[in-house]
N, C-alpha and C positions, 0 to 999 in steps of 0.2 A: 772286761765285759764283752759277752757274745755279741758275734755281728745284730744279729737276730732283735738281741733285747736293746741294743742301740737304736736300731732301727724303727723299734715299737715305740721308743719315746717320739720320733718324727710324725708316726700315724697318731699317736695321741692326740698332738697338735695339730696336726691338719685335723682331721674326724673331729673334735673338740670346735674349733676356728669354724670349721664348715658349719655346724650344727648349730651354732650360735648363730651364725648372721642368717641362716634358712628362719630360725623359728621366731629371730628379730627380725626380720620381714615380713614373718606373719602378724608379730603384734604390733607392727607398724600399720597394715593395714586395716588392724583391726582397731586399735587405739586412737585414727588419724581422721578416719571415716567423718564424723558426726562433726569435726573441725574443716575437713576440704566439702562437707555439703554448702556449709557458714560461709565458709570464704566465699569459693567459686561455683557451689551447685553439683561441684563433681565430688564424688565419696573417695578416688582413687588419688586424687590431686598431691598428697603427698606420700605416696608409694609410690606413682610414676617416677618423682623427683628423686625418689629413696634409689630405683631401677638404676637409672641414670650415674649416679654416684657409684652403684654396685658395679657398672659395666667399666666406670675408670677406674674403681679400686682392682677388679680383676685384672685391668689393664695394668696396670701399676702392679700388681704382684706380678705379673709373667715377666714386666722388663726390667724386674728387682733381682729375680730369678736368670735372667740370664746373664746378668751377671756375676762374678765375685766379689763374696762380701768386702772385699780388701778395696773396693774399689767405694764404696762409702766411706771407708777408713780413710782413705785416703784424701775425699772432702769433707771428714768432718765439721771442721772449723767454720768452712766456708759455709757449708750449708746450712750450719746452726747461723751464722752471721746472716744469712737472706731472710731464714725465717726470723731474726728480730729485728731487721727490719722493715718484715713485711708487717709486724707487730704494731709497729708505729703508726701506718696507714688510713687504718679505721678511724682516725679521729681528722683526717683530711681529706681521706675521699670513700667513705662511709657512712657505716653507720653505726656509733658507738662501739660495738665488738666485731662488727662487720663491713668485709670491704663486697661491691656490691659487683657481679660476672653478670651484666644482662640477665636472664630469668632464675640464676641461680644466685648464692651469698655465699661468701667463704668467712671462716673466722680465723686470723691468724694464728688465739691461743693455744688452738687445736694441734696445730702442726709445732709451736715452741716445747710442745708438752714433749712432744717426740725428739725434737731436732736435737736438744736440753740433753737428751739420755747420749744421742749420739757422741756429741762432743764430748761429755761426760768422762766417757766410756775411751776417750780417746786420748784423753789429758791424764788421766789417773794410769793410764797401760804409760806413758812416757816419763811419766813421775813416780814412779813403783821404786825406784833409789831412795827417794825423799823423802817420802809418804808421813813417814812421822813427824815431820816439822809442818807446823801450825804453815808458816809462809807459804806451802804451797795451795793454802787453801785459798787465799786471799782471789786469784783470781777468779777463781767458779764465783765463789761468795760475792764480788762486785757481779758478778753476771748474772747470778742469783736477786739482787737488789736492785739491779736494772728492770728486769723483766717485772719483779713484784711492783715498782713503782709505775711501770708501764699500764700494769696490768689494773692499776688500781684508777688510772685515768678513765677508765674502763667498767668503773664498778665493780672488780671481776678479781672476787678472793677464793671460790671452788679451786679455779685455775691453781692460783698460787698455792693452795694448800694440797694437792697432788706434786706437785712439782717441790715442792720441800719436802714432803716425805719421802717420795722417788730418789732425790738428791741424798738422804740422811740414808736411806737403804744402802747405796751407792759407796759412798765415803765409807761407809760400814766393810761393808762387800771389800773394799780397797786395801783395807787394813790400818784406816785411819787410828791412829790414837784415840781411845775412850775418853779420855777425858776434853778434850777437841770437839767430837759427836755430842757429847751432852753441855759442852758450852755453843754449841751452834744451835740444838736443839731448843738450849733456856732463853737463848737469843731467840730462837724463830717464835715461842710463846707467845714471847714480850712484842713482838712486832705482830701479831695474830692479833694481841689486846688494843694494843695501841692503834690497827685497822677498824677493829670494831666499834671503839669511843669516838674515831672523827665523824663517823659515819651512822649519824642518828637511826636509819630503820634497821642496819645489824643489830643494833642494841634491844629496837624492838621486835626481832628475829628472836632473838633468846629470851625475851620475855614470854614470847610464843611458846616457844619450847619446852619452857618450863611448865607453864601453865595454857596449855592450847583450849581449855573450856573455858576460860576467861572471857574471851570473846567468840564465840562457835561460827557469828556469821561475819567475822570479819577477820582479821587478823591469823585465828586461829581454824579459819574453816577448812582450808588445803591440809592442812595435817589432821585434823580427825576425820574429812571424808577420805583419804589416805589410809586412814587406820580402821575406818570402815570396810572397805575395800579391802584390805589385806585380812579381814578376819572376818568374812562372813564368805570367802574362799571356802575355807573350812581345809579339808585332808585334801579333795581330789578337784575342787574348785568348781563353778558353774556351769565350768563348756566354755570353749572356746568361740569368741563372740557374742556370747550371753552377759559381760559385764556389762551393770548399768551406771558403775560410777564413773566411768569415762565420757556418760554423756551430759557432758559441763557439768556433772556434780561436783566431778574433780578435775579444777584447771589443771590447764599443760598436763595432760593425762598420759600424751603421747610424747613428751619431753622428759623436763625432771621428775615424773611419776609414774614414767612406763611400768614400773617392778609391782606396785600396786595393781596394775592391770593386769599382769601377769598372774600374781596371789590370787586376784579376786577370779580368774576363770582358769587359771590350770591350781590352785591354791597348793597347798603346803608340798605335796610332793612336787610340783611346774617348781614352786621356787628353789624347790634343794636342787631340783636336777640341774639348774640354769647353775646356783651354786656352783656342784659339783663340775658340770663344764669349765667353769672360770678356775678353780683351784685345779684341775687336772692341766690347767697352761701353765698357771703360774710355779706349782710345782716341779712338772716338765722343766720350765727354763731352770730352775735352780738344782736340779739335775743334769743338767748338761753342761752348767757351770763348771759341773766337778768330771768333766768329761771331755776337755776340751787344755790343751798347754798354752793356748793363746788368752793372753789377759784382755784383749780388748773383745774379744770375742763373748768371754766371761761376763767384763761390767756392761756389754750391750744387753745381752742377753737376760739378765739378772734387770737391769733397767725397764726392760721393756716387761720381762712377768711383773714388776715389782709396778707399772704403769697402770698397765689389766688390773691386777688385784687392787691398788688404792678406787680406781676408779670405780668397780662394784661397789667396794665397800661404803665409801663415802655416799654413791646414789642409795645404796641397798639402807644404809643407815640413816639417811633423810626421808625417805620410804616411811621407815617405822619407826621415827621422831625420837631415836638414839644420840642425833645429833644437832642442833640447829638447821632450819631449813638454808639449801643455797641449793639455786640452779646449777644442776648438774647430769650428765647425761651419763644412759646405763652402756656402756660398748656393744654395738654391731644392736641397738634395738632401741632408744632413741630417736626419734626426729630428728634430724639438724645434719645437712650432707657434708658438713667440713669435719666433723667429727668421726662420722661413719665413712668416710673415706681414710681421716690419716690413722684410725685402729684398723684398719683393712691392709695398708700399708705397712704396719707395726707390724704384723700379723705374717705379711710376706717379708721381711724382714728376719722376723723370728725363722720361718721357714726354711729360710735359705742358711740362716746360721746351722739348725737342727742336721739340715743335712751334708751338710760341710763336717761337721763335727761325727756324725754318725759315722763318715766315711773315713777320718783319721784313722791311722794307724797308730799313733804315740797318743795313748788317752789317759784320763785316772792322771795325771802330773798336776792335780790342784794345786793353786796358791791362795787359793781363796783361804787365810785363816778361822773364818767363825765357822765355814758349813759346811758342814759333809752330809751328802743324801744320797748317798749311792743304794 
């Protein structure tokens, strides 16, 4: 491949990354407004905070960037071990998903979503001899069980269910045996079900779901002002700042239902473009996958679009009640500054992979067996 059109994959990514957290800054302050008057009298109250996050996440990409990604590699292990320990935290010196930094909060899950890929991605490049025997999954899989159990102290099954399918993407990516993937996969169901039954309001999460006019002003109001909002958008939507279901029509408007605020004032074309944004990353990285001789370089990379992508998906499909509702936040537009920091992070991550890999000379040597997108 030309220098040239290697190259254009890296500006995708950045121009794509860039253009997302600019116009989620906008819907931050546009969606947050009418909640920071509530709080503290100030409309700006959580866009200042969003600022603040924006200025360490830049920070955080320039000294990702100056270094070698080999040198992440090289603490994988460890730095997936801090974030799961820090995982632990909020239930002794928090608050439920949260450990509390003076004016600010951080969530740990946020950063295990990411650290999870790293290590991932580190254990499967050393294990690439073995790959096909079942034994070497076992230890991701305790780590994987660790984390969901942690996570469930927590209430906190969004979390887990990105982080399972990131994982199955992964093992896939690796060249795990199929029939291994689809016994992990019938396992990860069965324990999906089995979260839902201990836990009496998932159950009635999905009754919602199914039937959200059942109860309009209770139970089922977040999802059909939700579905109001995203269809009375229309093609070109209200205008920016003109939506009115963010104004407590529709709780956490500026949380887990940013994308409806999005629908309802830039509407059907605002939502494909943000779309398009997201799948021009995700894409990117499983191009560069196949562009690149280094296997850990590969499953990070493939990890991290494959992070991006559940992650829309799953807010984008709680949006439009495709799925059972669970709090979840949309990348780089969002509320919540532990979040919008470690996808900022991911983001300079990716980055520095893109252009390490641009700059190879020995490219095109995939191992990846399922994917080719050259």
């Amino acid at each position: 491949m030309l220098l040239k059109k290697r190259f254009s994959l890296y500006f995708k990514i950045l121009i794509s990354g860039t253009m997302l957290i600019l116009i989620g800054s906008v819907f931050v302050l546009s969606s947050s407004s009418i909640y920071g008057i509530s709080r503290t009298g100030n409309p700006t109250y959580y866009f200042e905070k969003h600022m603040i996050w924006l200025l360490l996440g830049i920070t955080g990409i320039w000294l990702i960037n100056r270094k070698d990604i080999k040198f992440i590699e090289r603490y994988s292990f460890l730095i997936f071990l801090f974030s799961l320990f820090l995982l632990t935290l909020p239930r002794f010196f928090g608050e439920l998903r949260w450990i509390r930094l003076g004016p600010l909060s951080f969530q740990p899950a946020e950063l295990v979503k990411f650290t999870f890929i790293i290590y991932l991605a580190d254990y499967f490049k050393r294990k690439q001899a073995n790959i096909e025997t079942f034994k070497i999954l076992i230890v991701p899989l305790i780590f994987l069980l660790l984390i969901t159990g942690i996570l469930q102290t927590q209430k906190d099954i969004g979390t887990f269910v990105i982080i399972f399918f990131t994982f199955i993407l992964m093992t896939f990516l690796a060249g795990v045996r199929m029939k291994h993937i689809i016994l992990i996969i019938l396992s990860g169901i069965i324990l999906i079900c089995g979260l839902v039954v201990i836990f009496p309001y998932r159950i009635q999460r999905i009754k919602t779901y199914l039937n959200p006019s059942a109860d309009t002003q209770g139970s089922g109001y977040q999802t059909i002002q939700s579905l109001i909002a995203m269809g009375s958008g229309g093609i070109t939507g209200k205008g920016l700042g003109a939506g009115e279901r963010k104004l407590k029509f529709l709780p956490e408007a500026h949380k887990d239902y940013i994308y409806a605020v999005v629908g309802e004032e830039m509407g059907f074309i605002g939502t494909s473009f943000i779309l398009f944004l997201f799948a021009t990353i995700v894409f990117s990285c499983f191009t560069i996958t196949n562009l690149t001789a280094d296997a850990y370089l590969k499953f990070l990379t493939a990890g991290i679009g494959g992070l991006f992508g559940f992650q829309f998906l799953l807010h984008a499909c709680v949006v439009l009640n495709l799925v059972p509702a669970k709090g979840t936040t949309l990348p780089f537009f969002s509320v919540g500054g532990s979040s919008f920091l470690i996808n900022i992070l991911a983001l300079g991550v990716l980055l520095n992979v893109a252009r390490k890999v641009c700059t190879e000379e020995n490219i095109e040597r995939t191992e990846i067996p399922f994917i080719s997108l050259h």
